[in-house]
N, C-alpha and C positions, 0 to 999 in steps of 0.2 A: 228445409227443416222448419219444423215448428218448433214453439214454445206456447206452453198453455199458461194461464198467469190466473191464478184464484183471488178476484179481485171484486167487489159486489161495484155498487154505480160509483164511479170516484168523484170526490167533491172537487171542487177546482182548484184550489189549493195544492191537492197532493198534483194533478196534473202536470202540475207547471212549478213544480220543486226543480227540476234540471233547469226552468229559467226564470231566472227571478223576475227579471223587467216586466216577462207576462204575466207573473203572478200579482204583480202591482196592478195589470189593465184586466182582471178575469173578470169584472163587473163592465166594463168597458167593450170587452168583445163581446158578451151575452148582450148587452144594452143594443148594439151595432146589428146584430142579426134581428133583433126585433124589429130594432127601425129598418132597417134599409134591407137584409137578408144577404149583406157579409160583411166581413171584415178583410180588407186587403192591404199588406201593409206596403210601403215606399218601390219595393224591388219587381212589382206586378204592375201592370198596363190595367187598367180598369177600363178602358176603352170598349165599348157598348154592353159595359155589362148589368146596367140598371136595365134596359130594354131586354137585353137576354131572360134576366132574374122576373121580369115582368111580362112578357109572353108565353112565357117557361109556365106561370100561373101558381097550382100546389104544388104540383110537379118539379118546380125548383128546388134546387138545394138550399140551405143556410150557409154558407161560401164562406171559409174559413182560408186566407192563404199568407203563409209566414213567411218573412224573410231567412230565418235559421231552421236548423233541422231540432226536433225534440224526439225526445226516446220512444215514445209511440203516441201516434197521431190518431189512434183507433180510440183510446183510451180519451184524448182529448176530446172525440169529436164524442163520444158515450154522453162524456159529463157534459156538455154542451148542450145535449139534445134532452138530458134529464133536466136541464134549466128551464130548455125553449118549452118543452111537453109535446111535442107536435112535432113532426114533418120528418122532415132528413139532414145530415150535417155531412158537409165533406170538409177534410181538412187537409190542405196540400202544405208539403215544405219542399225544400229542394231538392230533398231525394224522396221524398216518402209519401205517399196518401194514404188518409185513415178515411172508412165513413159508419156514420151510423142511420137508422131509418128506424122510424115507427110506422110508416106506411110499404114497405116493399119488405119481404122476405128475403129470405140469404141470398138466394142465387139473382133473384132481383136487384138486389144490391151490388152482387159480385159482379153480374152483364153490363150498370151502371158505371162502375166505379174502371174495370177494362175502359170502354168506351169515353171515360174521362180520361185516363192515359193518353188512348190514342188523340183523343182532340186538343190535348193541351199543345201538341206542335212544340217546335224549337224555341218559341215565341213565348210559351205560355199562354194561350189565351184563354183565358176565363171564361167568354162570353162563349164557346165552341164550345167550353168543357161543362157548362152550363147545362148548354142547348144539348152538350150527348149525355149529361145523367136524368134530363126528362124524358129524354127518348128511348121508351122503353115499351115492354109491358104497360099497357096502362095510360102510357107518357102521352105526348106529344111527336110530330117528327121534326127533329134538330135542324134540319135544312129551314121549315116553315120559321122557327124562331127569329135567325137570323135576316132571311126574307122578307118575314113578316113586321119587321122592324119597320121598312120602310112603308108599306102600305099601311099597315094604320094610320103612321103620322102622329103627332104630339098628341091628339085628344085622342086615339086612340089606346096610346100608350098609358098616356095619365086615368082614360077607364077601366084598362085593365088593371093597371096597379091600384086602382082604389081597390076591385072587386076581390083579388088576389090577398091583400090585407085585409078585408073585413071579412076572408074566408079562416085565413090565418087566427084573427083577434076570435071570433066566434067558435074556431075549434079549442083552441086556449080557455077560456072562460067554460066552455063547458067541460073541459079535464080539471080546471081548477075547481067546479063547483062538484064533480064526480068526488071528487077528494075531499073537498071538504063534507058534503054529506056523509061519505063511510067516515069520517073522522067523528063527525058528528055524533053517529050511532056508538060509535066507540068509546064517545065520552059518558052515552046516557048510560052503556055498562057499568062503567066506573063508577056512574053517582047511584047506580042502583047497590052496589057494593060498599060503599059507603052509608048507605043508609044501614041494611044491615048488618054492618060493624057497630053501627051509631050506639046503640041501645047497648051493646055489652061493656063499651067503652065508656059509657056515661054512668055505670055500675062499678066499675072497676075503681080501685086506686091505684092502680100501676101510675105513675108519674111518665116512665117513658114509651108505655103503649100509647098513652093521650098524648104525649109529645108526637112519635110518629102519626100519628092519626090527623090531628091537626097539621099535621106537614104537608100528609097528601090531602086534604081538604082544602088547605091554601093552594096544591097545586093544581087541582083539578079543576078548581075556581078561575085559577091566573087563565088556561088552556081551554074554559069554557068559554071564557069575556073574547080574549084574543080570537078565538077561531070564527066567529062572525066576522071580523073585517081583514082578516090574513089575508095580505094585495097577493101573494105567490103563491107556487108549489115551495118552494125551499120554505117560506115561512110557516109553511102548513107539514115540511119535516122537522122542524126546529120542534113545533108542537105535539107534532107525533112522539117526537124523545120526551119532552115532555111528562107524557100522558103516561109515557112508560115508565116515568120516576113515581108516578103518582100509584103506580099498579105496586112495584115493589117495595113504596112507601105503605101501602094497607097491608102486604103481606107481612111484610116485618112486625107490623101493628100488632096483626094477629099473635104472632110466633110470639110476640113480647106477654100478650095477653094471656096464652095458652102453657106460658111457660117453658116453650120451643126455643130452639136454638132460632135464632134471627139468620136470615140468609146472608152470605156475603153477599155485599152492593157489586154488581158490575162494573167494570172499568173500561171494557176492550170490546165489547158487544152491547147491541143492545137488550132493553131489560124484559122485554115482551115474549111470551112463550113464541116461539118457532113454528109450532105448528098453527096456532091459533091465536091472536093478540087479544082475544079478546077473554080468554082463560085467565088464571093467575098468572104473574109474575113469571117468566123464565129463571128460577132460582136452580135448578138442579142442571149442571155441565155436560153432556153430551157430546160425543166428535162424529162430525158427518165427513163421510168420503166422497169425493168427485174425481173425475177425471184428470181434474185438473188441482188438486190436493185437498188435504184435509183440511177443519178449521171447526174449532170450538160454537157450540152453538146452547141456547139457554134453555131448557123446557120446564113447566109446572109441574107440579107432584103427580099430577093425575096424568099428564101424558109419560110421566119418565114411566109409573108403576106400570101402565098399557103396553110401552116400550117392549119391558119387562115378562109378559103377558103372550096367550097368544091373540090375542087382539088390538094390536101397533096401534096407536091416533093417525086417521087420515088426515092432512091438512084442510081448512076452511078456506072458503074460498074469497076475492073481496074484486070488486066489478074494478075494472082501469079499459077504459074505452070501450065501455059495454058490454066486454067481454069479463067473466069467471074466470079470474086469475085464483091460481094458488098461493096460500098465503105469505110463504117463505118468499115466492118470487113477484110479488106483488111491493110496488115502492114504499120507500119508507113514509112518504107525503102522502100515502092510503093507506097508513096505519101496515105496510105489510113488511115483509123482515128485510125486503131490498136485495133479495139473492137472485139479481133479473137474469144473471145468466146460465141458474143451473137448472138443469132438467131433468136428470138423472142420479139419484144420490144415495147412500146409503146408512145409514145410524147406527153407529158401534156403539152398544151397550155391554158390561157386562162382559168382554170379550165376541161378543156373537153381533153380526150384524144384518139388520133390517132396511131390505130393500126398499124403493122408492123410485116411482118415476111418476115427476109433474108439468110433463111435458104438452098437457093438453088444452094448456092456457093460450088466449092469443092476444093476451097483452103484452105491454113491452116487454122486451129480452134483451137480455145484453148475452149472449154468445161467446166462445173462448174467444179470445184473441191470435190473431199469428203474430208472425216476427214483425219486428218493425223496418229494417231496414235491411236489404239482402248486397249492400255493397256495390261497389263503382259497377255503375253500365245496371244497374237492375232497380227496380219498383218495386218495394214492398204493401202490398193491398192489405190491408189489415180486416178484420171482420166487423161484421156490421153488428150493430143492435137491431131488434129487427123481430116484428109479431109471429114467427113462424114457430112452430114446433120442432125446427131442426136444428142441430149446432151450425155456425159458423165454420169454415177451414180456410184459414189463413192460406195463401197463397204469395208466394216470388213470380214476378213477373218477370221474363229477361226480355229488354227495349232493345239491348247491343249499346245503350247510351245511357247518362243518368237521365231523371227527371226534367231537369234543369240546368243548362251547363253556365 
């Protein structure tokens, strides 16, 4: 049985609410996968698994493996891989494996993460289950891994693991500087909007249109300075909400100045129109349907009225690994609405709803999730994140055993 869970990228925090002590180390496990490419806590053999992790090459995963079981490991390993920006994350506990991929597709994922089962053994070992998610499509063969351990030899190892992270650091820095340019552009909008409020606001005496005005000019300022030396992805989505208080701070301006009703401030979403961030403000409510349930979403006046219309607003689109993503499922550290895993949606306005499918992006995705854990004697494989255009299907695997006994 599945369970579809309407959930956009999860921050880490909410991941790791079922355990706290993790929620203390979430900076600590991300820090650990950059350096090294895992984290293995006390009840796991780590026995050759730097040389696995380092012959393995890109093709390795970021190796996540816990001592306890958490509510879904798919979900972990999302937020995980929305930190790293790159690669693949598997996340083992003692009943359960989650993984997520920005390089393999679903079912490449799904071939990988089987193949991690089978090689974890009664033993657990890592360094096999390593060797069988590179061995894939694409991969490596898991036999050579292991093998090849010994024939390299120490300076062989130690060159592969140099080239293996300056592959890692150079895909990073260029997803980081991918994001920060669309942020970039996104802020020259805003000051161009700014300017042309400028002149009516410097005529005016409203007291509190100048108030909001100067609010979002202080903000847009703060989000201007900062985004030149933002070290992450996460700081470059801190900015992006940001940028988006500065969007609904000029539209208020306006409404103030025009003598409009001022928009309710969002609290539960963010404030950037849904279709487009780069529109006005999402001020006007909307509910979209998925598969996997509904959830309120914000649009500008000109897309609700389109909505409205027979000519719907198609979404814009914003680059995340080269590729034309759509904007709703483009991240939120690219200025995009962060809905990586929906691809097929609908928009109730009005009663009547307009369809939608933005499923021809091949940036990240975050896909439904399955169940997380299918009970004594069985593996629950959870779905992947993953560039493809198709959903994820959660899958039970029955072992005859647990994971780990």
């Amino acid at each position: 049985m599945r369970r579809l869970i309407l959930l956009p990228v999860l921050a880490l925090a909410g991941v790791f609410a079922a355990a706290p002590a993790l929620a203390q180390d979430a900076d600590a496990i991300g820090q650990a996968l950059l350096d090294d490419g895992f984290y293995v806590e006390s009840d796991y053999s780590q026995s050759g698994l730097s040389e696995a992790m380092d012959r393995a090459g890109a093709d390795a995963p970021f190796l996540v493996a816990l001592n306890d079981n958490i509510s879904d490991p798919s979900a972990l390993a999302d937020s995980l891989l929305a930190r790293i920006g790159f690669g693949s994350v598997v996340v083992l506990t003692p009943d359960s494996i989650g993984g997520a991929s920005f390089d393999f597709d679903s079912s490449g994922v799904d071939v990988r993460l089987d193949r991690v089962v089978d090689a974890l053994g009664a033993n657990d070992d890592l360094a096999a289950a390593v060797a069988a998610f590179a061995d894939g499509p694409g991969g490596i063969n898991g036999a050579a891994v292991l093998l090849g351990v010994g024939v390299l030899g120490v300076g062989g190892i130690a060159l592969a693991s140099a080239r293996s992270r300056r592959r890692m650091e150079d895909r990073a820095i260029a997803r980081l500087e991918e994001a920060r340019t669309e942020l970039a552009r996104q802020v020259d909008l805003v000051a161009n909007d700014i300017v042309e409020l400028s002149s009516a606001i410097e005529i005016s005496e409203d007291a509190s249109a100048e108030s909001l005005f100067r609010t979002a000019s202080a903000t847009y300022t703060t989000v201007e300075e900062a985004l030149r030396d933002a070290p992450d992805l996460e700081s470059l989505e801190k900015l992006s909400d940001q940028l988006d208080e500065a969007r609904w701070e000029l539209d208020a301006a306006e409404a103030t100045l025009n003598g409009d009703e001022v928009p309710e401030r969002p609290t539960d979403r963010t404030m950037a129109c849904f279709f487009d961030p780069t529109h006005r403000a999402g001020i006007e409510d909307v509910e979209i349907e998925t598969a996997a349930g509904n959830q309120t979403v914000g649009v500008c006046r000109d897309c609700a009225r389109r909505l409205r219309s027979s000519t719907p607003p198609q979404p814009a689109s914003i680059p995340v690994d080269g590729h034309a993503v759509p904007a709703p499922q483009a991240p939120r550290h690219s200025g995009g609405g962060g809905f990586e895993w929906m691809d097929i949606f609908s928009v109730i306005v009005d009663g009547s709803k307009v369809p939608y499918s933005v499923g021809g992006g091949r940036g990240p995705r975050s896909p439904r999730r399955g169940s997380v854990l299918g009970g004594s004697g069985r593996v629950t494989r959870s779905a992947s994140r993953s560039s493809t255009t198709k959903t994820s299907r959660g899958k039970t695997i029955s072992r005859g055993r647990s994971r780990r006994r």
